[in-house]
TORZA-976799 format. One record per residue (C-alpha): residue in one letter; x, y, z. Coordinates in steps of 0.1 Angstrom, whole numbers. Example, Ala and Ser with C-alpha at 12.3 -4.5 7.8 and 13.67 -1.06 7.14 Angstrom:
<recs>
A	123	-45	78 $
S	137	-11	71 $
</recs>
This chain:
<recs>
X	0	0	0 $
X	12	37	3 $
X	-3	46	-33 $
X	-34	48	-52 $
X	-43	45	-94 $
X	-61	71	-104 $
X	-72	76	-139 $
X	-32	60	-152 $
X	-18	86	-126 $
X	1	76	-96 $
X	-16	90	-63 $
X	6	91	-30 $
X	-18	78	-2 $
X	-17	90	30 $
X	-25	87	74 $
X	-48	109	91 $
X	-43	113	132 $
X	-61	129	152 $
X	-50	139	189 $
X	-78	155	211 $
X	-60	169	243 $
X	-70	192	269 $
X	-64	223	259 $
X	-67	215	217 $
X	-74	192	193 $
X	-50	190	167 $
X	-45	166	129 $
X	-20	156	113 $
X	-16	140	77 $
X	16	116	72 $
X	29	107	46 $
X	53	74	41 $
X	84	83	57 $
X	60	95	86 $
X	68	135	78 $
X	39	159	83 $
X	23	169	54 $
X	-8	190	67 $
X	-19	201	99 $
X	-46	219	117 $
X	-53	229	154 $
X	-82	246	174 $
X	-87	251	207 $
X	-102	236	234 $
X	-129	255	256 $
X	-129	239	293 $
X	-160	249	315 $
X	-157	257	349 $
X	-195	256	359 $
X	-188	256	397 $
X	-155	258	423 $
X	-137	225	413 $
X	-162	213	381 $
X	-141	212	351 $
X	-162	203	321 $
X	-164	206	283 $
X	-187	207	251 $
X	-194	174	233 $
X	-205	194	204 $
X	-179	216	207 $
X	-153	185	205 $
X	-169	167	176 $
X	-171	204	157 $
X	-135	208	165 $
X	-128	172	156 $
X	-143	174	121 $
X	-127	209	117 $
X	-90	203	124 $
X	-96	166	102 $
X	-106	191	67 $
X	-85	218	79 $
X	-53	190	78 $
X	-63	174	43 $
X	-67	210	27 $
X	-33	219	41 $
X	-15	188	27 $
X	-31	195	-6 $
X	-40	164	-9 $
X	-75	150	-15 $
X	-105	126	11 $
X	-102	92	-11 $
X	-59	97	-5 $
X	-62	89	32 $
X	-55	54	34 $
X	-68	53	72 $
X	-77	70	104 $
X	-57	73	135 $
X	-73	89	164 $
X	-57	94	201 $
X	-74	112	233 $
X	-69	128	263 $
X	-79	100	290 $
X	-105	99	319 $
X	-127	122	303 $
X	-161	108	296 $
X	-198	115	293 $
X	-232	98	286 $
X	-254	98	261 $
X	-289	85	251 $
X	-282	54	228 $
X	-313	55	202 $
X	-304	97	196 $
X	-269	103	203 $
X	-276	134	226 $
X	-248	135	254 $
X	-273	137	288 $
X	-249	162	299 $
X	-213	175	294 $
X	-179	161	291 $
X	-169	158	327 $
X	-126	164	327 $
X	-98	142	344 $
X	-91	175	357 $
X	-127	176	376 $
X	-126	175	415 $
X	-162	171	423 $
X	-157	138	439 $
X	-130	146	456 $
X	-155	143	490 $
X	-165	111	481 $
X	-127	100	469 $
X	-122	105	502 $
X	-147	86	522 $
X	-143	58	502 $
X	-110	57	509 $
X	-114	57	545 $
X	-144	34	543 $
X	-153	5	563 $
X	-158	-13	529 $
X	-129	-4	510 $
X	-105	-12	544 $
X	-124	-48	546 $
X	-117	-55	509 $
X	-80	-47	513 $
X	-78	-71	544 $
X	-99	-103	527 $
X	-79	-95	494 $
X	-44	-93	512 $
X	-52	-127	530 $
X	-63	-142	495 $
X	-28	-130	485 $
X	-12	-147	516 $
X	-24	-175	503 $
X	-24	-177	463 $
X	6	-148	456 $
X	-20	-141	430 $
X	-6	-104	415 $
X	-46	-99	407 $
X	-57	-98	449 $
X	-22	-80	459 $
X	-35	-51	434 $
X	-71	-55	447 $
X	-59	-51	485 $
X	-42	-19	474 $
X	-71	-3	460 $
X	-75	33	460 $
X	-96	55	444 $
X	-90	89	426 $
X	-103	123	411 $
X	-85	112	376 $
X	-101	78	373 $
X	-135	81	360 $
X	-146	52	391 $
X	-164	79	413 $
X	-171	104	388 $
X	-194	80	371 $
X	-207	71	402 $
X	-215	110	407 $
X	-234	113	379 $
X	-260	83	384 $
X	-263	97	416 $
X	-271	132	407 $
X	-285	129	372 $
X	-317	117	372 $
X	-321	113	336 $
X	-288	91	329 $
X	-303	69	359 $
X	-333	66	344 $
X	-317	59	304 $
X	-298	33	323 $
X	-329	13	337 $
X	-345	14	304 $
X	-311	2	286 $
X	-309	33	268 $
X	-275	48	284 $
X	-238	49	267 $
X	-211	58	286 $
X	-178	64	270 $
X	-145	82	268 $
X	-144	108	244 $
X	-129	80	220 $
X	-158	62	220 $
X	-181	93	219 $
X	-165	101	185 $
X	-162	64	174 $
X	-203	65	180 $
X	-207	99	160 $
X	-181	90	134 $
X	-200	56	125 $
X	-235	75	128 $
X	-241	52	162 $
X	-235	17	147 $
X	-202	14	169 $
X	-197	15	205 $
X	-164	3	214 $
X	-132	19	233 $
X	-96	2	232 $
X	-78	-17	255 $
X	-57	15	263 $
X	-87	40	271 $
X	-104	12	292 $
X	-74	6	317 $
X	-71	46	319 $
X	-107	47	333 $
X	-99	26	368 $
X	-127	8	363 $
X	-107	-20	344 $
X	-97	-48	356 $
X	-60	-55	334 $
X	-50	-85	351 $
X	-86	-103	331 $
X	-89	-78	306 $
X	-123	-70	310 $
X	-141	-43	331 $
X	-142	-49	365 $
X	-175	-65	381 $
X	-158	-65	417 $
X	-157	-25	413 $
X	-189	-18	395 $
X	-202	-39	419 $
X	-185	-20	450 $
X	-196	17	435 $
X	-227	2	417 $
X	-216	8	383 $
X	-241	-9	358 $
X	-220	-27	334 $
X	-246	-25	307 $
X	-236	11	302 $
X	-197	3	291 $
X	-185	-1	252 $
X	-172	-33	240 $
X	-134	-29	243 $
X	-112	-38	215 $
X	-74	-39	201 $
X	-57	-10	196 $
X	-49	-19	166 $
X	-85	-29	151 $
X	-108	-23	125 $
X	-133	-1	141 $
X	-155	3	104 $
X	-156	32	86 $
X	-166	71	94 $
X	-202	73	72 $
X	-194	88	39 $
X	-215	119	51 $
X	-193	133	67 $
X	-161	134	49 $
X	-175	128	13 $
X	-157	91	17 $
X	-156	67	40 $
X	-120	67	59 $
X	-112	30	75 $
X	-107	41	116 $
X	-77	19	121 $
X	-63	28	161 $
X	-80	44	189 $
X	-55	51	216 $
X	-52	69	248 $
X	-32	96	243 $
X	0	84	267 $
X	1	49	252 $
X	1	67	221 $
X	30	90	227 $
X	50	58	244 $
X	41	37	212 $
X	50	74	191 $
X	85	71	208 $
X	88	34	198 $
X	94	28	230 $
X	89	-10	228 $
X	108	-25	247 $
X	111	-32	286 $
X	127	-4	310 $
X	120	20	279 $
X	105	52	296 $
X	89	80	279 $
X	79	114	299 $
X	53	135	285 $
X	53	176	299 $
X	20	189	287 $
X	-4	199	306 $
X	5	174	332 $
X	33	154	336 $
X	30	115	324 $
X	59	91	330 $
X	59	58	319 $
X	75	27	314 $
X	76	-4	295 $
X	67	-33	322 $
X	64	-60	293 $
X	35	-88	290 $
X	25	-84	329 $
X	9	-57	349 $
X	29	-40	374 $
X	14	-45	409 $
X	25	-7	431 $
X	24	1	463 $
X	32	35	460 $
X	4	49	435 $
X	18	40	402 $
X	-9	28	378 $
X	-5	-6	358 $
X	-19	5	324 $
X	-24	-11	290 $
X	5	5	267 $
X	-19	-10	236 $
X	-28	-49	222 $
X	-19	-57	189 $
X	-30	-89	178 $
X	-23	-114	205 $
X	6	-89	223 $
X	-5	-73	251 $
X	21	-43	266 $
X	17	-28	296 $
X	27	6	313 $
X	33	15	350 $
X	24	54	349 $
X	30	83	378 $
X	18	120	371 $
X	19	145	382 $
X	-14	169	373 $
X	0	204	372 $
X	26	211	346 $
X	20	231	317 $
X	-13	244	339 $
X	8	262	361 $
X	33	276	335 $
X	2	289	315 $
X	-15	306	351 $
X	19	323	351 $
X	18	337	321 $
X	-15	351	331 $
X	-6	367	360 $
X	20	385	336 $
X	49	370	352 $
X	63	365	312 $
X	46	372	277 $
X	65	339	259 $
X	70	312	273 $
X	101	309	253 $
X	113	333	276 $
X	107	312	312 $
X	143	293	303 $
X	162	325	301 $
X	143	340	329 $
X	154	310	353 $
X	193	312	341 $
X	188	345	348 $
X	192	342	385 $
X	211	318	399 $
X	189	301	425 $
X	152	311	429 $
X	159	329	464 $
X	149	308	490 $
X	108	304	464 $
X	90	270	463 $
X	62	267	443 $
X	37	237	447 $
X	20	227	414 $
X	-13	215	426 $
X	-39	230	411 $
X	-52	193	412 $
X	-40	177	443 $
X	-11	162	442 $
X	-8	128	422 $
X	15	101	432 $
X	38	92	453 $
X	17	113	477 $
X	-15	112	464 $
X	-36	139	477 $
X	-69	154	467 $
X	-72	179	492 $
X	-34	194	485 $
X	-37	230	472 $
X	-12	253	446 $
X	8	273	464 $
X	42	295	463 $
X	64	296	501 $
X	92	322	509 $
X	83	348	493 $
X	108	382	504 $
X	112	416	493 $
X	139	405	469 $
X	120	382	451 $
X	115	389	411 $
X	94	375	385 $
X	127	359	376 $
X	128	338	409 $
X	94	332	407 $
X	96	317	368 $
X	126	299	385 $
X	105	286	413 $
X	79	273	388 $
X	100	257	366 $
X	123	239	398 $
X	88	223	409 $
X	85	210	370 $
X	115	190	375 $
X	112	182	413 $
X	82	164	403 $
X	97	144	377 $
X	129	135	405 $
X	97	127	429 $
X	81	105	400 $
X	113	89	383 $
X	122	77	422 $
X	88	61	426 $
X	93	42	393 $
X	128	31	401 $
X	122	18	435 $
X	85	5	424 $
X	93	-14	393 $
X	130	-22	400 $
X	134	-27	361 $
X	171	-15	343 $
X	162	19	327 $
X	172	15	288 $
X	161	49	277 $
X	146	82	283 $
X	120	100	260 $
X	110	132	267 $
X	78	149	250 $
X	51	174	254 $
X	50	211	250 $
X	71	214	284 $
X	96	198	272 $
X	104	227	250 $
X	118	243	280 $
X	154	239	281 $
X	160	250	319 $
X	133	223	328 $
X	150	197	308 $
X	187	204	319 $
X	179	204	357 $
X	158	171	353 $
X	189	156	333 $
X	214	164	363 $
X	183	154	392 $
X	183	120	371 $
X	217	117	366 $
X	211	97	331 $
X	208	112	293 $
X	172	126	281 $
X	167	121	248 $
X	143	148	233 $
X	123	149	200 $
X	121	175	174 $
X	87	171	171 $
X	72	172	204 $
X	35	160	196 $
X	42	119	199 $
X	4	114	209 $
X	-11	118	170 $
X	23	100	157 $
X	15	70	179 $
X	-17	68	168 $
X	-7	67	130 $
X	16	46	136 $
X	-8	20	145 $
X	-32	26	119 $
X	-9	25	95 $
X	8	-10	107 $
X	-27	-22	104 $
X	-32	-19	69 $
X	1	-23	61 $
X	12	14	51 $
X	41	7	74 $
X	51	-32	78 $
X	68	-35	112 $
X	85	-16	141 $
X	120	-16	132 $
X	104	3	102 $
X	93	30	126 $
X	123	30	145 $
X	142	42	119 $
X	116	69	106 $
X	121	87	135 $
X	135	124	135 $
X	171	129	154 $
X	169	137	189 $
X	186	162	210 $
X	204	151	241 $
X	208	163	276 $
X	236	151	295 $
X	238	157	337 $
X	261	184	340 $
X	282	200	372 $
X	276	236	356 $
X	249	251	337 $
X	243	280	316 $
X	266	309	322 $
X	292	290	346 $
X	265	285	380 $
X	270	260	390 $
X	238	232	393 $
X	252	199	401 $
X	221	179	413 $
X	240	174	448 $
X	238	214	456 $
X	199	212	448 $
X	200	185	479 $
X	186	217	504 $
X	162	233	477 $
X	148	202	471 $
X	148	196	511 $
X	124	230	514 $
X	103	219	485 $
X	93	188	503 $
X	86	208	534 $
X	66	229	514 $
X	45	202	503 $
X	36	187	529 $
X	26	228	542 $
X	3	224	512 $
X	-14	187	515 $
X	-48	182	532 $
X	-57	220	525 $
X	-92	221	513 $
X	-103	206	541 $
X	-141	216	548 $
X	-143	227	583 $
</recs>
């Protein structure tokens, strides 16, 4: 494959990917040797309806989704019946329902971002229930070493899993309760929302990657879990059929593009930047910086059972392989950088590196990026944003400096977790994301690491991940040392004693800075506390 016959003329055929993130969705057409040869963006409009709801348009997403996928063609030059297949990867744990004889969403697209069950994270997770399930399940684990009930006695639940923010919905929406008693409720991810739209409803189906993002999968059995729908009363009715990654989810009705385009992968958008990164192999690890921070690593064909918050997660399943991720995260990132920019602290954010070699420590600062809790290895809901230390002295510099230090502390905090956690060799590093842009961040994570980060030119892995898979699946690309040697030259940042302009920012002299940014955690955890 890779061209069409047109009328005796040779057509170059192409792959369409779509990545819907948080704050846009963006397309991108490749061509053979996976270069870009059209691409269109828009935004993404998140709601804030209330204190802590974060929420957006379903309309809004498939407007935007059929927008940037015209928008990418016309750039290309190229023509609908070129595109040899469709690629599409999303932002995870975002999800809504919808009535499954009209299509019409019961209510909005509720964000991995969204804190209203943040109460209710937290009295399940002091429960009576959930503390009886963790002692029968570590006893069945005492006695069968069964992975499965050592995972099940460590059970906790989150604002980013969709779990109890499903389990908000029935509770408070009385017309998604009463679609679901008359088996007339969808729920999905915002995959399957557009899989349902772009097949005109005949299709109702998620991946194996979206469905182990939602926590209410069970990876060990591959299926969703009917211990935890049972335990949160989840009706299982609701859930799409879960497929490969790599699958032949039919074709989007010719209505809407003029032709029919095969939809080849559905991925959630980490797995797709790890598979992006070709990071196939085991102790690969690829960091995302976007809007949060996403570290991952290849755990191989079994689950990774943590202690410390990491979450075992389908990487994808391709045929009969099944690869699996352990993921940490940290929620904050690019949020934080961007509410700087809107308090004026900068205009560019290609400015923020200069800014923080500017000074040569950030004067005594620690910011806390929690706008969204704080993720693991601490894992707290209730943890609020906040910047310690302030003086007199303090500049926007120190600030910028401040914000960017707590960038890479987190990944130090997260790259820890994994190491002691997984206790697999590291082979490589990956680093993607907008964030990663930032050469300050990257620098002072290289020498907090101590290893080599490798980053890409193009920093958008997510859509390239995607097309990748499509295109393995109809054979546009035939295997993954194929893709492996497609991919663009990386840049390289090496742990250093001295950084820019001869300070000098060996990771030992960080030692006290990183000291008072773990004290100002902890200042900031359990905040929102209702009295």
């Amino acid at each position: 494959m890779g061209s069409h016959r047109r009328n005796g003329f040779k057509k170059d055929s192409f792959i369409l990917s779509v990545d819907v993130g948080t704050t846009s969705i963006r397309c991108h057409v490749y061509d053979k040797e996976a270069n870009i040869r059209g691409s269109c963006t828009t935004k993404v409009v998140a709601l804030y309806p209330e204190v802590g709801h974060v929420e957006m348009d379903p309309d809004a997403i498939w407007e935007g989704f059929i927008s940037v996928v015209k928008g990418a063609v016309q750039d290309a030059g190229v023509q609908m019946h070129q595109i040899d297949a469709l690629g599409i990867s999303t932002q995870r744990g975002t999800f809504t329902t919808w009535d499954r004889e009209t299509g019409v969403p019961f209510h909005n697209f509720i964000s991995w971002q969204d804190q209203r069950a943040a109460d209710l994270v937290q009295t399940w997770n002091s429960s009576c229930t959930l503390k009886a399930i963790h002692g029968v399940m570590s006893v069945v684990y005492f006695l069968t070493r069964q992975k499965r009930s050592l995972a099940a006695s460590l059970i906790v639940f989150s604002t980013q899993h969709v779990t109890l923010r499903l389990a908000w919905v029935l509770t408070h929406y009385k017309q998604v309760r009463q679609a679901v008693a008359e088996g007339n409720c969808c729920f999905g991810t915002i995959d399957t929302w557009l899989l349902f739209k772009l097949t005109k409803g005949q299709v109702h189906a998620t991946d194996y990657s979206n469905a182990s993002s939602t926590g209410i999968f069970d990876s060990y059995q591959m299926c969703w879990s009917r211990l935890l729908s049972f335990i949160v009363s989840l009706p299982l009715s609701i859930f799409p059929k879960v497929e490969n990654t790599g699958h032949d989810f039919g074709s989007t009705d010719s209505s809407i593009f003029g032709v029919p385009i095969p939809i080849m992968s559905v991925m959630a958008d980490q797995q797709a930047a790890m598979f992006g990164e070709c990071c196939f192999d085991v102790g690969d690890v690829k960091i995302t910086m976007g809007t949060g921070t996403f570290m991952d690593i290849n755990t191989g064909s079994k689950p990774h059972t943590s202690v410390a918050g990491l979450y075992p997660l389908v990487g994808w399943k391709i045929g009969s392989e099944v690869v699996y991720l352990a993921e940490g995260n940290a929620a904050d990132t690019g949020t934080a950088i961007r509410w700087a920019q809107e308090l004026e602290l900068f205009s560019d954010v290609q400015e923020t590196s200069n800014m923080a070699y500017s000074v040569s420590d950030s004067d005594g600062v620690c910011f806390v990026p929690s706008f969204s809790g704080l993720q693991a290895p601490l894992n707290d809901p209730k943890a609020c944003a906040s910047l310690m230390g302030l003086k007199p002295s303090t500049t926007k510099s120190h600030l910028v400096r401040a914000i960017l230090e707590s960038v890479a502390f987190r990944n130090k905090q997260l790259y820890e977790t994994m190491l002691r956690e997984t206790q697999i060799p590291i082979t490589k590093i990956r680093m993607d994301g907008g964030v990663s842009s930032n050469d300050f961040v990257m620098q002072l994570t290289a020498d907090l690491f101590g290893r080599k980060l490798s980053r890409r030119q193009h920093y958008e892995m997510s859509c390239l991940g995607a097309a990748f898979v499509a295109g393995l699946g109809i054979g546009f690309w035939r295997t993954r040392e194929e893709l492996k040697k497609l991919q663009s030259s990386d840049e390289a940042f090496l742990p250093q004693r001295a950084s820019k302009g001869g300070a000098c920012s060996p990771s030992r002299e960080y030692i006290p800075v990183l000291q008072s940014w773990e004290r100002a955690l902890r200042r900031s955890m359990n905040w929102y506390n209702k009295p």
